[in-house]
N, C-alpha and C positions, 0 to 999 in steps of 0.2 A: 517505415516500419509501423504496423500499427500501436494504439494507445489501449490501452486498458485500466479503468477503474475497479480497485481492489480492496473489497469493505473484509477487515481482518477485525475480532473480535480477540483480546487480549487475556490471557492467565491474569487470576488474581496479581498483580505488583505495584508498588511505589514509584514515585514521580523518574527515584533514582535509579530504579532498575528500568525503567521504559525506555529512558535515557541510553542507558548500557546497552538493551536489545537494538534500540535505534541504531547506533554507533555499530554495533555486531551484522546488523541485515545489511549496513553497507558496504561493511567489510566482506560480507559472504559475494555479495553479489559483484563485486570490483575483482575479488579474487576465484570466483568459482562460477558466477552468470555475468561475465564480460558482455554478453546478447541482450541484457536487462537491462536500462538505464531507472533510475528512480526519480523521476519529475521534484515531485511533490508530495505534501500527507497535510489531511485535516483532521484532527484526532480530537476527538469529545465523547461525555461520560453520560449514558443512559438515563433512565427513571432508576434502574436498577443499580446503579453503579459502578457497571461495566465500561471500560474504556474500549471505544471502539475507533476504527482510523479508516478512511477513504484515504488510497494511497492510487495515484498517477502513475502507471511506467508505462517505458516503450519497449515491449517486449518481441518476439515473431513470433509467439502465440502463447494463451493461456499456459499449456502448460510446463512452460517456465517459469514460470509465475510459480505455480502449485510446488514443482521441485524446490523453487528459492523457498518458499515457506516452512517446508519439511524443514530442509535443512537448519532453517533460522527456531524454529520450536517456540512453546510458551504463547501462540495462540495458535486460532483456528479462522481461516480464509472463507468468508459465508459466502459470497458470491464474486464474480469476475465480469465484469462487461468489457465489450468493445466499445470503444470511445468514436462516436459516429462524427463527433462534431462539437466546436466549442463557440459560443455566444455570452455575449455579454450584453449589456444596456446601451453601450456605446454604437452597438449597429443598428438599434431602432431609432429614427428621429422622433424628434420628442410632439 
């Protein structure tokens, strides 16, 4: 199935309510995109203050992705990739 990197740009909220959404997108997506798995999320905060999240899933295409985020609400999805490939430091000798 392929991978997809999903840069989501977050509603003004608190640590506590990010928390709540988090817990809420994987409930959406367990019970309503069974087709979505959720890998992973790196979630960090702008110049501007904005929280924003690189989120991993294995979807069968974009837009599933777009429907889970409708549904999940309180931010906005900026862009979607295909995941071509993953590397790390460890496959280059040193």
């Amino acid at each position: 199935m392929p991978r997809y990197l999903v840069q989501r740009v977050f509603d003004d909220m608190d640590d506590d309510e990010l928390t709540e959404l988090a817990a809420r997108s994987k409930r959406i997506g367990k019970e309503q995109f069974p087709q979505i798995t959720w890998e992973h999320s790196h979630v960090v905060t702008d110049g501007d203050g904005n929280t924003i999240s690189f989120c991993v899933y294995d979807a069968p295409d974009p837009q599933a992705i777009y429907e889970h985020a409708t549904e999940l609400g309180r931010h906005q999805v900026s862009n979607v990739f295909e995941i071509g490939g993953d590397i790390s430091p460890s496959d280059f000798p040193s």
